[in-house]
C-alpha positions as CSV (number, residue, x, y, z in Angstrom):
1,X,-0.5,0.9,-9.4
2,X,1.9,3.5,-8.3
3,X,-0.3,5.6,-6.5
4,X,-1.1,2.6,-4.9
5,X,2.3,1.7,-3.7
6,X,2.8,5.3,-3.1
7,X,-0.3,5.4,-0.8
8,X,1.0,2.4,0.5
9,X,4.2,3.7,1.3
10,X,2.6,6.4,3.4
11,X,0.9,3.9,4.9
12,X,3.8,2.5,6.4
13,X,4.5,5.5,8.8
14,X,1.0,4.8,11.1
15,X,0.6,2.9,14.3
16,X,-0.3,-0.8,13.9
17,X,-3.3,-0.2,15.4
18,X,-4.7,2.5,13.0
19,X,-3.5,0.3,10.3
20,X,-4.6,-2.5,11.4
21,X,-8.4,-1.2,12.2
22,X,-7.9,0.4,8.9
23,X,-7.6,-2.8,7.1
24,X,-10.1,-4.3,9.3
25,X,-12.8,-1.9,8.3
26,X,-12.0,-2.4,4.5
27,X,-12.3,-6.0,4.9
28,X,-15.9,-5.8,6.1
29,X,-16.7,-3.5,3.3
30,X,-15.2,-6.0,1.0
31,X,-17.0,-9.1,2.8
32,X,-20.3,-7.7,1.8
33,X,-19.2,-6.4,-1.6
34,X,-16.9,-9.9,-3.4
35,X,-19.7,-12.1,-3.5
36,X,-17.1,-14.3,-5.5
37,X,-14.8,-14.6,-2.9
38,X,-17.4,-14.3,0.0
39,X,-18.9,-17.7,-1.5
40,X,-15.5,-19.6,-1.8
41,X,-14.5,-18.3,1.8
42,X,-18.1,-20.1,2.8
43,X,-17.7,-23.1,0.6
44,X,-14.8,-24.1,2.2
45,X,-15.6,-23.5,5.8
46,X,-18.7,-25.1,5.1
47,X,-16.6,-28.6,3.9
48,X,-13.8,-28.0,6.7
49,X,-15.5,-27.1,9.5
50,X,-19.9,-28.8,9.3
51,X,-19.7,-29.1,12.8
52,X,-20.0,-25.3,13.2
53,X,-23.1,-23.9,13.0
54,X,-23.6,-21.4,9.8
55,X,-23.9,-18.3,12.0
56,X,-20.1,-19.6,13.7
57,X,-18.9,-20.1,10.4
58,X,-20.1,-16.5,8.5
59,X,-18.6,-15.0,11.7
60,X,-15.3,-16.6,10.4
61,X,-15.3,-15.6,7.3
62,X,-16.0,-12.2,8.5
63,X,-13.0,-12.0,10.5
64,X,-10.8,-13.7,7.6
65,X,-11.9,-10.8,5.3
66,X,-11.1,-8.1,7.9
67,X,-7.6,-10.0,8.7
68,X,-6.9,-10.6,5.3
69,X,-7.2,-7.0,4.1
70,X,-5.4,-6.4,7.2
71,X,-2.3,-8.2,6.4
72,X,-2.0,-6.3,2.8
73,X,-2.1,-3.0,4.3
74,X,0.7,-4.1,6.4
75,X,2.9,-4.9,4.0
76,X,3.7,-1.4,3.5
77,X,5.8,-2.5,7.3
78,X,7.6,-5.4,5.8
79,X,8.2,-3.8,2.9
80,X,9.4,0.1,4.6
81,X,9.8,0.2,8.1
82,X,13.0,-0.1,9.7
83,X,14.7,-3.2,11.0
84,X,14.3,-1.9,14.4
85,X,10.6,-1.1,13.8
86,X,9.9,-5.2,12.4
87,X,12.1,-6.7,15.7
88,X,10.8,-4.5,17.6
89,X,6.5,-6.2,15.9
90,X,7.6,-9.2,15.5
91,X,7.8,-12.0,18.3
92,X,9.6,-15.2,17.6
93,X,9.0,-18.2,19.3
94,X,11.5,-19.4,20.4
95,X,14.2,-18.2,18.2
96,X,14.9,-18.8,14.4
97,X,16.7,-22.3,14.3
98,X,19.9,-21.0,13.5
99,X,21.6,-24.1,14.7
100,X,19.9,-26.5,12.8
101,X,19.6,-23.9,9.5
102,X,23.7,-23.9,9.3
103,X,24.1,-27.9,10.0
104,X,22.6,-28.5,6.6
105,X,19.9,-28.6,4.0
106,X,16.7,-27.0,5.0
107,X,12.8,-26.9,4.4
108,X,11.2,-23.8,6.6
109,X,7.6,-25.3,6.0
110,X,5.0,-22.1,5.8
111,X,1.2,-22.4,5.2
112,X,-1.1,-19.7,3.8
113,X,-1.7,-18.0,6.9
114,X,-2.6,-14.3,6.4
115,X,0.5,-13.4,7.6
116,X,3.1,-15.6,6.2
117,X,5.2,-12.6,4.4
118,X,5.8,-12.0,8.4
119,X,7.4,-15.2,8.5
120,X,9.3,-14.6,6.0
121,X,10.7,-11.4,7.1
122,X,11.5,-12.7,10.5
123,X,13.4,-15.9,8.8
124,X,15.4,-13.1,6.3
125,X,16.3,-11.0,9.2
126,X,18.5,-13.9,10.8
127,X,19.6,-16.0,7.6
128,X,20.0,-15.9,3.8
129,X,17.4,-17.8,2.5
130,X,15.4,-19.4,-0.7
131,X,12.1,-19.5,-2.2
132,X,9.9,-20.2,-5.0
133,X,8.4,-17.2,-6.4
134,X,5.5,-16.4,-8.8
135,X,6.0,-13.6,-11.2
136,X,2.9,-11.1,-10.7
137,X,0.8,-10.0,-13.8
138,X,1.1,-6.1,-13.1
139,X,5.3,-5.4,-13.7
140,X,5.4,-2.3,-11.1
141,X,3.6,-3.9,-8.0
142,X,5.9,-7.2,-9.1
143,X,9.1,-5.3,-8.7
144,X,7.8,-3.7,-5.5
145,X,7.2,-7.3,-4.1
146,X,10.3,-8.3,-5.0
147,X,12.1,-4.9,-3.5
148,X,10.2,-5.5,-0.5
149,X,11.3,-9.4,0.0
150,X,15.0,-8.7,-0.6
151,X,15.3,-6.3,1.5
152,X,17.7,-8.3,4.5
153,X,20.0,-10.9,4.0
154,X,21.1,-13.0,1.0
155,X,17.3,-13.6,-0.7
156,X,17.2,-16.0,-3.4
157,X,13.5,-15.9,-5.3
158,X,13.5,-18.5,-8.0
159,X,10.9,-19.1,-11.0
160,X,8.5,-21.7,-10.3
161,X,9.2,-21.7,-14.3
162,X,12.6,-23.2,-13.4
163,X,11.6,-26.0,-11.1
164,X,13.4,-27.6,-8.2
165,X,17.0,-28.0,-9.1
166,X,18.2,-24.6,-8.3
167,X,16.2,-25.0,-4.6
168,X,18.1,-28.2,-4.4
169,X,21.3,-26.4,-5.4
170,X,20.9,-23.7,-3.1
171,X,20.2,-25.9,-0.3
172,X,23.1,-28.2,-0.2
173,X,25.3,-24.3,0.3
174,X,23.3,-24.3,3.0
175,X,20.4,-22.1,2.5
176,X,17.3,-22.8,4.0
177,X,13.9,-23.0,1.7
178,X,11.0,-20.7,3.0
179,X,8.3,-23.6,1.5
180,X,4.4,-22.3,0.6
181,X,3.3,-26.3,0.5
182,X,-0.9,-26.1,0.4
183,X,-2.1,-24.4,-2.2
184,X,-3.8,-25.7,-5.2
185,X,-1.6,-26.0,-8.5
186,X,-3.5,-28.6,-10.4
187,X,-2.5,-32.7,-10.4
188,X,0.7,-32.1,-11.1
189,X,2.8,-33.4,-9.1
190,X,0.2,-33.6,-6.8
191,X,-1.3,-36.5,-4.9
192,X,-5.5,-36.3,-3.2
193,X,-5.1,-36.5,0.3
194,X,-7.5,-35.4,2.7
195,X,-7.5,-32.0,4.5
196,X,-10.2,-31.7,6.8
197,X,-11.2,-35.0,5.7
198,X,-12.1,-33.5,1.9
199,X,-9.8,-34.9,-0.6
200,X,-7.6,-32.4,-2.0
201,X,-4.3,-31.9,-4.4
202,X,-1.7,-31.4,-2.7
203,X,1.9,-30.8,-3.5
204,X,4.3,-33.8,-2.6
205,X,7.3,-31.9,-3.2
206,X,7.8,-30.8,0.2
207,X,8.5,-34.9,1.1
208,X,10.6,-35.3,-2.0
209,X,12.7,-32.8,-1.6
210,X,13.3,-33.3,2.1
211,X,13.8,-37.2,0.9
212,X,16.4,-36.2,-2.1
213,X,18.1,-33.6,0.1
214,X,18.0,-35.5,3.6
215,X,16.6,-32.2,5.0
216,X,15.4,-31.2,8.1
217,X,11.6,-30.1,7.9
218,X,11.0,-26.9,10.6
219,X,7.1,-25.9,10.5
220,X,6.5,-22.1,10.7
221,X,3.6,-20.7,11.3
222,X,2.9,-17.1,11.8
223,X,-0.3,-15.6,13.3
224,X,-1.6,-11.8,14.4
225,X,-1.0,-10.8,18.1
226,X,-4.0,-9.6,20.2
227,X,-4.7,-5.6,20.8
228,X,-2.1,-4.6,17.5
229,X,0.8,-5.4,19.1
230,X,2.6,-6.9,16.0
231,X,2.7,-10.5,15.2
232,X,3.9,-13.3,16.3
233,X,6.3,-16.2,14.6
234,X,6.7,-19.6,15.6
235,X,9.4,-22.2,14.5
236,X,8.2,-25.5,15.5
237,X,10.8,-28.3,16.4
238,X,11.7,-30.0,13.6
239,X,9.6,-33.3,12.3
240,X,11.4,-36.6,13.3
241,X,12.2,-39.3,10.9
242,X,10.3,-37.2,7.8
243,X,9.9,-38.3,5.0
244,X,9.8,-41.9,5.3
245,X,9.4,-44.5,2.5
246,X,5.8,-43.1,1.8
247,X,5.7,-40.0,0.1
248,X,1.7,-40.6,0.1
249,X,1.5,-40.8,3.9
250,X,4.4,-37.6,4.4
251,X,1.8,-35.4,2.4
252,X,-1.2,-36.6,4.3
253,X,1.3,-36.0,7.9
254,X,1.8,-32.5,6.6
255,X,-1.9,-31.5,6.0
256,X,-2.3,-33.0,8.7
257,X,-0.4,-30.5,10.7
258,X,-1.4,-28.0,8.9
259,X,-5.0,-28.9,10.1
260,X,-4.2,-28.8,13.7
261,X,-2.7,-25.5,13.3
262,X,-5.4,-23.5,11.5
263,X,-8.2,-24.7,14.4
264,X,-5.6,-22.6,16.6
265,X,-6.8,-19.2,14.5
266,X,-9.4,-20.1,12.1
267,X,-10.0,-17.0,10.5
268,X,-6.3,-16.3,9.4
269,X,-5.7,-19.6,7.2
270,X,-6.2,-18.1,3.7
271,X,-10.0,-19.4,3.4
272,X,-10.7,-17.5,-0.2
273,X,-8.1,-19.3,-2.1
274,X,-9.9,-22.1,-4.2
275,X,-8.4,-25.0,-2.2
276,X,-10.6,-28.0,-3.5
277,X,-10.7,-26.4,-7.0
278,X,-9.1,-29.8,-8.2
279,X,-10.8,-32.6,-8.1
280,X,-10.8,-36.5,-8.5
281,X,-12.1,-37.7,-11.9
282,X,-15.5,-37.7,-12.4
283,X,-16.3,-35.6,-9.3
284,X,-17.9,-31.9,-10.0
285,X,-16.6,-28.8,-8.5
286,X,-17.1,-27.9,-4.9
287,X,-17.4,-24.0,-6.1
């Protein structure tokens, strides 16, 4: 693992575009070669999106592999490269909320777009911030994580292990929490609502702590720019009158969204993850 990280630490010093054709060209070697995660990439597009033909939706799994690989490689940036280097790659649109950030308590909502760590960085440039973290199984490419997401500002990176009370802490200072809400951790604490109309467990922690903390919910969603000109960040306004009474119906708003969003650049929602791997009682797995 250090050779990798030393690799990729040389890999920080070319253009974006030879990185980025770089990572593309792995990817496609990679799509061929992970039947595994070729056939969850498929499995999902193939629930999400049956209007699209098999051909449309191979072509998109295709292009996930190649942007996936992609955004790893660039990591090396977000992890090395200069602060004037990552302003100068990243676009924000409009502006990281700053007003609203300082006013009070704070949910940054970020889905599993290949390039979320982008978001992140762009958020961390501007304002302290918090986050759950998961500790990685290989110690060295853990601590370069870490290294490379505290790099600006005041980072806090708690334990998933310690649950929700420091987040809630640490937001009432205020710090804003960078939120990962739509992956699949199980039932727990989890209710099945649909995404793409296929019922799914997802978090409701993202309405219960905006509920317990009366926090403002800002949806960030970060996406590649065209001819490897960097990326490109976008802080949507936040949601009005969110939660509600209905926890239920705040999830099913939020995947919702999230929905919406990913038909904007289907290939860079983070397809190979085993989204539906939970399932109602009594229902087999999808996989």
């Amino acid at each position: 693992m250090k050779l990798v990280l030393a690799l990729m630490w040389l890999l920080h010093w070319l253009p974006l575009s030879i990185l980025g054709r770089l990572g593309e060209a792995v990817g496609s070697l990679l799509f061929k070669l992970i039947k595994s995660r070729r056939h969850i990439t498929l499995t999902n597009l193939r629930l999400c999106m049956p209007q699209l033909s098999e051909e449309e939706r191979v072509a998109i799994a295709k292009r996930h592999f190649q942007v996936y690989v992609r955004s790893v490689l660039e990591r090396s940036i977000l992890w090395w490269a200069s602060e004037r280097r990552l302003r100068k790659l990243i676009q924000v649109e409009p502006a990281v909320p700053m007003d609203i950030i300082t006013a009070g308590p704070t949910i940054l909502l970020c889905p599993h777009f290949v390039s979320l760590d982008v978001a992140g960085i762009a958020l961390s440039l501007e304002s302290p911030v918090c986050s759950i973290y998961t500790e990685q199984r290989n110690k060295v490419f853990d601590e370069a994580l870490r290294k490379g997401r505290l790099r600006f500002n005041k980072i806090k990176l708690f334990s998933r292990a310690e649950g929700i009370k420091p987040i809630i802490r640490a937001m009432r200072e205020p710090t804003p929490f960078f939120m990962l809400p739509d992956m699949d951790f199980g039932p727990k604490d989890a209710e099945f609502v649909p995404f793409f109309g296929i019922k799914a467990a997802t978090l409701t922690a993202a309405p219960r702590i905006a509920a317990a903390t009366k926090a403002k919910v800002i949806p960030v969603i970060a996406t590649i720019l065209p001819n490897y000109q960097g990326w490109k960040v976008v802080f949507h306004p936040p949601w009005e009158n969110y939660p509600g009474e209905d926890m239920v119906d705040a999830t099913r708003f939020m995947n919702s969204f999230i929905e919406k969003e990913i038909m904007k650049a289907p290939a860079e929602y983070f397809w190979a993850h085993r989204r539906f791997k939970t399932r109602p009682e009594g229902e087999a797995s999808v996989y």
